[in-house]
C-alpha positions, -999 to 999 in steps of 0.1 A, spaced: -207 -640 482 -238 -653 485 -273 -636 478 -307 -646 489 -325 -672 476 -355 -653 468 -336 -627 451 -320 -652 427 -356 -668 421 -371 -637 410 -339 -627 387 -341 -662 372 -378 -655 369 -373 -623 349 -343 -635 329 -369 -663 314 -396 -642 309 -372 -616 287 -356 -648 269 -396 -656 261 -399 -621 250 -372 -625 226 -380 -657 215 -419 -644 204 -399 -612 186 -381 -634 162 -410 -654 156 -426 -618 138 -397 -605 121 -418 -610 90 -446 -589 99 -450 -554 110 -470 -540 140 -491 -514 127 -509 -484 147 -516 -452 140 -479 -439 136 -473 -460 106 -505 -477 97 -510 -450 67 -470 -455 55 -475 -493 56 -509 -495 34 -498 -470 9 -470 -487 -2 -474 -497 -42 -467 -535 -34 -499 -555 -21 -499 -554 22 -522 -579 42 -536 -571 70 -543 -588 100 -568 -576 125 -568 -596 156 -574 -596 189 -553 -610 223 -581 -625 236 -592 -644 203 -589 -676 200 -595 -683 160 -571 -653 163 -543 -669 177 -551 -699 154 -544 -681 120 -513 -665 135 -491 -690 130 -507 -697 95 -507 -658 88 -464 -658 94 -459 -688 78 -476 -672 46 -452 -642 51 -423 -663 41 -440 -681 7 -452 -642 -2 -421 -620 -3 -441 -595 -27 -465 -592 -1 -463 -570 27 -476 -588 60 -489 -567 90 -511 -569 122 -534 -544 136 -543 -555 177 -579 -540 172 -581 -531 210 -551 -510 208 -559 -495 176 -598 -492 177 -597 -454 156 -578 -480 127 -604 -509 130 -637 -484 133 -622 -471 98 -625 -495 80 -651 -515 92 -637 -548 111 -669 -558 136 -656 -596 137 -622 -607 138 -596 -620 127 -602 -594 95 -577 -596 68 -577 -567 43 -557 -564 14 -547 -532 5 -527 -515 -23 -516 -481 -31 -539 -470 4 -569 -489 -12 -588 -516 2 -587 -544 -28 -600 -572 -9 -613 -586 23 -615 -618 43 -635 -626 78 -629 -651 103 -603 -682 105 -605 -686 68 -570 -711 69 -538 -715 50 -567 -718 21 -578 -686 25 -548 -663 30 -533 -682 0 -561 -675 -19 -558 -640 -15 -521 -635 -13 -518 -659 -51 -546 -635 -64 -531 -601 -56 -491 -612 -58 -505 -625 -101 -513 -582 -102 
């Protein structure tokens, strides 16, 4: 039985996109999506969380991605989590972020620290070595 050409193109098209799909969700088992269903349940946690804000169309963004989850792994104390600023602009407005990428550290609900911009392995180590010492 054979089926159209076209048909097979598009379900060959589709099976690579979902592989691609799968491929990007194991890349950020480390860190959590927040939004404003769990944003509040993340932060409060006792143990220090991180928090990216970013932006899909941010290019110093993307760059501190792959930085940001590589982090994740040397941090196991620290919770790691992103907040997509256009999808989430009532979370960003609140606390402040005008310029991304933003990371905030917060503990117990609290803001305890804050970084702006593509601040590098340097910078996320810096503040994940100074709040995982607490």
């Amino acid at each position: 039985m054979s089926e159209d050409p076209e048909i097979e193109k598009i379900k060959q098209r589709k099976l690579e996109e979902m592989l691609k799909a799968q491929s990007q969700l194991k890349v950020d088992q480390g860190i959590v999506d927040l939004d404003s269903s769990n944003f509040d349940q993340v932060v409060s946690a006792e143990n220090p969380t991180l928090v990216d804000f970013w932006a899909e169309w941010c290019g110093p963004c993307k760059m501190m991605h792959p930085v940001f989850e590589s982090l994740s792994k040397k941090y196991p104390q620290i919770k790691f989590a992103r907040v997509n600023v256009d999808m989430n602009q009532n979370i960003s407005m609140k606390f402040g972020v005008q310029s991304i990428p933003t990371f905030i550290m917060f503990k117990a609900g609290q803001i305890v620290d804050k970084m702006m911009g593509a601040v590098g392995a340097p910078g996320i180590h810096m503040i994940c070595k100074k709040h995982s010492a607490q």
